[in-house]
C-alpha positions as CSV (number, residue, x, y, z in Angstrom):
1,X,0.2,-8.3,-17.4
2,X,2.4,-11.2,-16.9
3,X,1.7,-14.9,-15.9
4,X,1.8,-14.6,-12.2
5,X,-0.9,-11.7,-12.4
6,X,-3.4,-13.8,-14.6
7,X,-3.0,-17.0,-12.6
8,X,-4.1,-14.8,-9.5
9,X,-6.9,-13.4,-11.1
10,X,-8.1,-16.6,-12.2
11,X,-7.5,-18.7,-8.9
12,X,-9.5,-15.9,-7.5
13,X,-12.3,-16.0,-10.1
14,X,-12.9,-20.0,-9.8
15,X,-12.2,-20.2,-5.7
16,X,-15.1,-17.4,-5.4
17,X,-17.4,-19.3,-8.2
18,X,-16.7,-22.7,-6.3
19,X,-15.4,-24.6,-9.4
20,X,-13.4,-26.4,-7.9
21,X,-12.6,-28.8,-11.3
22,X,-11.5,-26.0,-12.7
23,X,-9.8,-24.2,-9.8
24,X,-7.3,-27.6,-9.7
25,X,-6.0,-26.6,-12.9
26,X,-5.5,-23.2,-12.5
27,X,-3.9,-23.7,-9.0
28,X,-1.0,-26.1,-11.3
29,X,-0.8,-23.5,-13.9
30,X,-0.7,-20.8,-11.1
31,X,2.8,-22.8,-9.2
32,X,3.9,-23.4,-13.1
33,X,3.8,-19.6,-13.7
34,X,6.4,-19.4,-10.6
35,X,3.5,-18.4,-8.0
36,X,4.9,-20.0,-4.3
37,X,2.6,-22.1,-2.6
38,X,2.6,-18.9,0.3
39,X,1.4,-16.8,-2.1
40,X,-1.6,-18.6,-3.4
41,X,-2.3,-19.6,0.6
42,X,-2.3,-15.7,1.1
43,X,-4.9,-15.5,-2.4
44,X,-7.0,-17.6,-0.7
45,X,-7.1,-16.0,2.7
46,X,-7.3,-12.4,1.0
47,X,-10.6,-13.9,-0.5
48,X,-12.0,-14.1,3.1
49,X,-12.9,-10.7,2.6
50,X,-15.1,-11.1,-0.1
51,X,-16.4,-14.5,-0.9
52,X,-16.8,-15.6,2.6
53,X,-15.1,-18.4,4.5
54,X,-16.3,-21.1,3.1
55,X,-15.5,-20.6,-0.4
56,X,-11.8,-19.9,0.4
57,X,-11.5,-22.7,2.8
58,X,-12.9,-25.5,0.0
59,X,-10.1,-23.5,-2.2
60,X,-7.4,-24.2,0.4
61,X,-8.7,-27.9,0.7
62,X,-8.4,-27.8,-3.0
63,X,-5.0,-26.3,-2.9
64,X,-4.1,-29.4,-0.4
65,X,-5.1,-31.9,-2.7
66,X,-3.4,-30.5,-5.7
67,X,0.3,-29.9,-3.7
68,X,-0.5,-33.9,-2.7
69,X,-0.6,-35.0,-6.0
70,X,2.1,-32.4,-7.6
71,X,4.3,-34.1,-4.4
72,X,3.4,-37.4,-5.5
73,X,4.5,-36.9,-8.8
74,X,8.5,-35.6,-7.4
75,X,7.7,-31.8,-8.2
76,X,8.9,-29.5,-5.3
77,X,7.4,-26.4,-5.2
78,X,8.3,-23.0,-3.7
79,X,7.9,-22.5,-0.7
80,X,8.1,-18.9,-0.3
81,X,8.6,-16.5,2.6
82,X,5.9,-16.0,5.4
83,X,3.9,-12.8,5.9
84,X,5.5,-10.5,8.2
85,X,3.4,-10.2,11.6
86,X,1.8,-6.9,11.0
87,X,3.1,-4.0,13.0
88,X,0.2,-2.3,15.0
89,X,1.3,1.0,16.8
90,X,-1.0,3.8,16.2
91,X,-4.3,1.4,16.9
92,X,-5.9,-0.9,14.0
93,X,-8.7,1.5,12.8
94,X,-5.9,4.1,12.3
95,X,-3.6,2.0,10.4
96,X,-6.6,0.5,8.3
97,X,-7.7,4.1,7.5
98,X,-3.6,5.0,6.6
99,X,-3.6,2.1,4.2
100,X,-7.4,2.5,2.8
101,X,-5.7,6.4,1.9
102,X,-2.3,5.3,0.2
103,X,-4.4,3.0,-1.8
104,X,-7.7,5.6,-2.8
105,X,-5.2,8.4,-2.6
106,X,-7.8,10.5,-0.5
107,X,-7.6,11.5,2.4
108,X,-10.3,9.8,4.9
109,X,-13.6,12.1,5.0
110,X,-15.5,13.1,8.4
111,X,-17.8,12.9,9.0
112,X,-18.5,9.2,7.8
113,X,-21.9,9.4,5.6
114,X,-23.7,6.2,3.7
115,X,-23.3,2.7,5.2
116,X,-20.3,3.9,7.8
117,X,-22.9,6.6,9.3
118,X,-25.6,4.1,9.2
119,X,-24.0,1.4,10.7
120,X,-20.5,2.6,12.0
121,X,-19.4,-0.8,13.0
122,X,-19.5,-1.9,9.5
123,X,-16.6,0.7,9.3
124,X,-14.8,-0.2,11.9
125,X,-14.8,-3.8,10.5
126,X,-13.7,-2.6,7.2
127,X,-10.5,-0.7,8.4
128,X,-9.5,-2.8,11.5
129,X,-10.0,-6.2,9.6
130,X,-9.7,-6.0,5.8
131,X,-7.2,-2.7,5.3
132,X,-5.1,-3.3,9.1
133,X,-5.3,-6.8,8.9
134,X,-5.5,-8.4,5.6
135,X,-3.9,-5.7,3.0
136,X,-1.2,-4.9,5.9
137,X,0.0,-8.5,4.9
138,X,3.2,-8.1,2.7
139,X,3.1,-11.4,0.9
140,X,1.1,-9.8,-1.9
141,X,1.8,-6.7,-3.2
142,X,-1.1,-4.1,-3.2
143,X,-1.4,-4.3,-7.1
144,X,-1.7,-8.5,-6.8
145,X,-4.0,-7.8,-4.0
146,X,-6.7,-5.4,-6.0
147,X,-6.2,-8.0,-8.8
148,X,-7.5,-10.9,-6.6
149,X,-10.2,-8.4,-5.3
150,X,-11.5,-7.1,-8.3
151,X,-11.8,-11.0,-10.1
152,X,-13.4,-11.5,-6.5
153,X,-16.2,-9.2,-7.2
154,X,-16.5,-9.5,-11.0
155,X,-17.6,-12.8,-9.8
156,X,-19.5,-12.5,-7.4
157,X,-22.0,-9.8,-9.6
158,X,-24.5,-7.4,-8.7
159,X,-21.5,-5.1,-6.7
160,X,-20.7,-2.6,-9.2
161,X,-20.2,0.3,-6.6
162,X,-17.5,-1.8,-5.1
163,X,-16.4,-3.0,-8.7
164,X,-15.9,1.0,-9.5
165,X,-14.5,2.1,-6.3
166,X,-11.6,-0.9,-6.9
167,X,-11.2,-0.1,-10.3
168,X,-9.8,3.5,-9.3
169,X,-7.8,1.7,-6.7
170,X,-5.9,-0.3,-9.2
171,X,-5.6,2.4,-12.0
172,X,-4.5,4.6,-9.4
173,X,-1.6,1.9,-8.2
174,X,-0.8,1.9,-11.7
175,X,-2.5,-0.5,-13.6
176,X,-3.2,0.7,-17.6
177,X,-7.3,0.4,-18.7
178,X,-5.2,-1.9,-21.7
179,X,-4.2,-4.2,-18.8
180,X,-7.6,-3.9,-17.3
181,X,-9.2,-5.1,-20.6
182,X,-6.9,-8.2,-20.5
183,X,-8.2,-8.6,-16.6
184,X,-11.1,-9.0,-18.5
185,X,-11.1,-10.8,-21.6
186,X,-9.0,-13.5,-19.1
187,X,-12.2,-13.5,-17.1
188,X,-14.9,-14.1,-19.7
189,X,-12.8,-17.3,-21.0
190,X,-13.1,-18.4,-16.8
191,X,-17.2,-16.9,-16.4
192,X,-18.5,-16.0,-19.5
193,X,-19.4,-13.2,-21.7
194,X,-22.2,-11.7,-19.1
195,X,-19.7,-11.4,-15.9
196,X,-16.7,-9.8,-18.3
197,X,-19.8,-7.7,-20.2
198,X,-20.7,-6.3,-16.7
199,X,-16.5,-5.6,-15.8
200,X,-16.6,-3.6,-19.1
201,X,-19.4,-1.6,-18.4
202,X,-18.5,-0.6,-15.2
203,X,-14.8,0.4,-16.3
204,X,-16.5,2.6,-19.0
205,X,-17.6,4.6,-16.2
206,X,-14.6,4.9,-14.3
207,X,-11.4,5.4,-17.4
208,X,-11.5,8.9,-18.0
209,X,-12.1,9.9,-14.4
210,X,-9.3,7.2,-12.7
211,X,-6.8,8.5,-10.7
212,X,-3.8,8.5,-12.0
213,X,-0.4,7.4,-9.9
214,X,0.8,10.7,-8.4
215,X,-2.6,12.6,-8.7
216,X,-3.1,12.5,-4.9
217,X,-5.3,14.7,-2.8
218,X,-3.5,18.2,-2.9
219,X,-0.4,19.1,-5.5
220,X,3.1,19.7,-4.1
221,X,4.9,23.0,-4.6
222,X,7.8,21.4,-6.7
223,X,5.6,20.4,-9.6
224,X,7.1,17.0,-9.7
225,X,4.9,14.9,-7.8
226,X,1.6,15.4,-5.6
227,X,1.9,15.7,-1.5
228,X,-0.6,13.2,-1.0
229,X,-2.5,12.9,2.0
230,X,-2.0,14.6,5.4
231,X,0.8,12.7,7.7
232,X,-0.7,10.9,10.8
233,X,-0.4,13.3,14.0
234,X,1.1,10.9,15.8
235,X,4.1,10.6,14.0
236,X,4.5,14.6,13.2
237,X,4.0,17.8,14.5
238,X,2.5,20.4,12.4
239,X,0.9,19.3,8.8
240,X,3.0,17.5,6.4
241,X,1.5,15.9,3.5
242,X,3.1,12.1,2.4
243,X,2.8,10.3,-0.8
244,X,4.2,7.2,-1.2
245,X,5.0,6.1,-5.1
246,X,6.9,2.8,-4.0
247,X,5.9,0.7,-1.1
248,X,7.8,-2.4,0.6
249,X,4.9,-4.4,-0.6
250,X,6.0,-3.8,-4.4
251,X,8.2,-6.5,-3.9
252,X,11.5,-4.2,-4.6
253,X,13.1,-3.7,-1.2
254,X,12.9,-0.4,-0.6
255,X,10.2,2.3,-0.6
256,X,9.9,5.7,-1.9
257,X,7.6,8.4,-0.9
258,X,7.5,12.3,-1.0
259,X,6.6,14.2,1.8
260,X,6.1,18.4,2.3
261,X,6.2,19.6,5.7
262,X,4.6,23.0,6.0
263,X,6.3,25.8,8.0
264,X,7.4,24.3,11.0
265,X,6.1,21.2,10.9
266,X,8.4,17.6,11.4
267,X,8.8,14.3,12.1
268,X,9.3,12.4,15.6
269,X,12.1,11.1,16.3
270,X,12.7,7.8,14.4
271,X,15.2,5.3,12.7
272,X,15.1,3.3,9.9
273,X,16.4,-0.4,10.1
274,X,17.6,-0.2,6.6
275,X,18.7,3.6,6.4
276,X,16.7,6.6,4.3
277,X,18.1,8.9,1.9
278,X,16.4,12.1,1.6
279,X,16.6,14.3,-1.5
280,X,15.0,17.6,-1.6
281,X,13.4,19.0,-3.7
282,X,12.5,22.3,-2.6
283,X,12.0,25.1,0.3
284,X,14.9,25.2,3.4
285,X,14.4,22.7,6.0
286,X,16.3,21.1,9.4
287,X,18.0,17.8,9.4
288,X,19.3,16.4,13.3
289,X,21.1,13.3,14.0
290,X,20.9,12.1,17.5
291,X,23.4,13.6,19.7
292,X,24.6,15.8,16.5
293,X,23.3,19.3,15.8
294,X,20.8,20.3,13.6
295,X,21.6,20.9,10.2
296,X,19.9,23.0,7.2
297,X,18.8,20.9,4.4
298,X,18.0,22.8,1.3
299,X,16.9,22.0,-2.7
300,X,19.6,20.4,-4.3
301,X,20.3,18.1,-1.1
302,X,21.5,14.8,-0.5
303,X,20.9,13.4,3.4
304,X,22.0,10.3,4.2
305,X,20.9,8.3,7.5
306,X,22.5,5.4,8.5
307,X,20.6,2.0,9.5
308,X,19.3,2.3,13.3
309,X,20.5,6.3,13.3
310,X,17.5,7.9,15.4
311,X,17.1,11.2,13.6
312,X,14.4,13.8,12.5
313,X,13.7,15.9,9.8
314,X,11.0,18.6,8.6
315,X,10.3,22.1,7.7
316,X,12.3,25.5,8.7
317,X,10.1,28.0,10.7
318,X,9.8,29.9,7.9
319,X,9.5,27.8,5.1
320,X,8.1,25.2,3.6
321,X,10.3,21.8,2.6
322,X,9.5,19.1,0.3
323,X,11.8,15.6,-0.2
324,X,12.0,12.1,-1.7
325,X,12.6,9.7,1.2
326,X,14.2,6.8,0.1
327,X,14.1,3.6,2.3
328,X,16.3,1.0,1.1
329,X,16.5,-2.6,2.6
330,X,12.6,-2.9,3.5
331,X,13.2,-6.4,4.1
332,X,14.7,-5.3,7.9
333,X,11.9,-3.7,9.3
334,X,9.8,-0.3,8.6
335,X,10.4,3.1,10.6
336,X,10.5,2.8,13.9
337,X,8.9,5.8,15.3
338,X,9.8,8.1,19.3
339,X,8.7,10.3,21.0
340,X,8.1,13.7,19.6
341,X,11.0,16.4,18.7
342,X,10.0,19.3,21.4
343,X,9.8,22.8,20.9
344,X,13.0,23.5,22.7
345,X,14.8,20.9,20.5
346,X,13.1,22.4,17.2
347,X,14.5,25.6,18.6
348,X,18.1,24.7,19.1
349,X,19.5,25.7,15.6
350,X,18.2,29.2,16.8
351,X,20.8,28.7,19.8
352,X,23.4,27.3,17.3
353,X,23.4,30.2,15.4
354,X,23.9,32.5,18.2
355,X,26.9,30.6,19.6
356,X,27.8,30.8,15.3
357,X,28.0,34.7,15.8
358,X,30.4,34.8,18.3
């Protein structure tokens, strides 16, 4: 765990406690360790979400004075970059409930049961709000994110459901129980023995049953990595499975997810501001450029789309397909999805290969 990770764990720990002594020093070692001054902002506001208004907004008056005197004193901090404005086109709950599944690595169940049946708007709050709104924010990755969350609720105490469900989330994003422990140990030096004591007992129950990165909802054919969680249906036709192993949030540029599109199922028409690179992996599959005609994609290929190319791509009729989808250059947007590829244009390679013949 390195320097940036602990200072973020324990700005979180003391802005949710409301010591706000010690929250001054940690906010200097914190911009020391190389955290920007947007990042720690976007702690704080993250913290909305579990400790309530007030105790983040006494952190960002505490953050105020600290940058104050730090100014006084000629250091110049960081900046940083702003939060992209988050992209809403399939509705918030829908995009809340996308994210809540990349991070769980389970697919969504229906009907909702517990709290969500009992009071549904407490659902809709959750996905619109925290997972659309607040972890669709790219200034943090999703690992710094759980981090902030999980010192949050260590905290806060007497939440050992949400403790549990989080510590999955974070094992599952990749996080070791080793670097859990440290989480830990860093905590009782900030709370005490009893808040760290109650961390530990909690991640006893959850280590040997984590999920893993890559052990997604249903396994892939091509043995390498997991298909993930069912593709929204309003960016494919058919069922085609998506799970995404790097995300633009990682802080890396580019992302990297593998997707299996049953028989006949495939994209809508899209293009990528920075370009995708497809490799498959296995099954036979269609590949179409706009304005070009479709072409076969099979294991062993190598497609390459160019930035801003609006193209498609999924599964033969009679076959399934599975590929790594590389998008490089995250930094100039995500996909941009169209309108759906018809039947008749799925169809076309038939056409094409009758033309072939003669």
């Amino acid at each position: 765990m390195h320097a940036k990770q602990q200072s973020i764990i324990a700005i979180a720990a003391l802005t949710t406690k409301g010591d706000l002594p010690q929250l001054q020093r940690e906010l200097n070692t914190g911009l020391d360790s190389g955290l920007t001054i947007n990042e720690i902002k976007e702690v704080m506001v993250h913290l909305t979400a579990y400790n309530g208004f007030p105790r983040s907004l006494q952190g960002l008056n505490t953050f105020i004075a600290v940058l104050e005197e730090r100014k006084a004193k000629g250091i110049k901090d960081k900046l940083g970059r702003e939060a992209t404005p988050v992209k809403n086109t399939t509705g918030k709950y829908e995009q809340g409930k996308r994210v809540l599944e990349t991070l769980t690595g389970q697919a969504e169940r229906e009907p909702k049961t517990g709290y969500a049946a009992f009071a549904p708007v407490i659902d809709t709050f959750l996905k619109e709000h925290l997972f659309a709104d607040i972890f669709g924010r790219d200034v943090l990755t999703y690992t710094e994110r759980e981090f902030a969350t999980l010192s949050a609720l260590i905290t806060l105490g007497g939440v050992e459901p949400m403790m549990r469900g989080h510590m999955n989330i974070v094992m599952h994003l990749g996080v070791t129980e080793a670097e859990l422990q440290q989480m830990l140990s860093l905590l009782e030096a900030k709370l005490g023995k009893a808040a760290a004591d109650a961390g530990r007992r909690v991640l006893s129950t959850v280590k040997s049953t984590a999920v893993q990165p890559g052990s997604r909802v249903t396994s892939g054919n091509d043995g390498l990595f997991a298909k993930g969680v069912q593709a929204p249906a309003n960016n494919f036709t058919g069922t085609a499975w998506v799970n995404m192993v790097v995300q633009a949030q990682d802080g890396l540029n580019c992302s990297i997810g593998t997707v299996t599109f049953e028989p006949g199922a495939r994209t809508a028409w899209h293009r990528h501001p920075g370009g995708q690179i497809l490799l498959v992996t296995e099954g036979v599959g269609y590949y179409q450029e706009k304005g070009q005609p479709i072409r076969i994609m099979q294991k062993g290929d190598v497609m390459k789309c160019l930035p801003g190319t609006e193209h498609w791509h999924g599964a033969s009729p009679d076959s399934q397909v599975s590929h790594i989808a590389i998008g490089p250059n995250t930094d100039k947007g995500g996909a941009v999805w169209l309108q759906k590829v018809t039947d008749s244009e799925y169809k076309s390679y038939k056409k094409q290969d009758k033309y072939a013949d003669h």
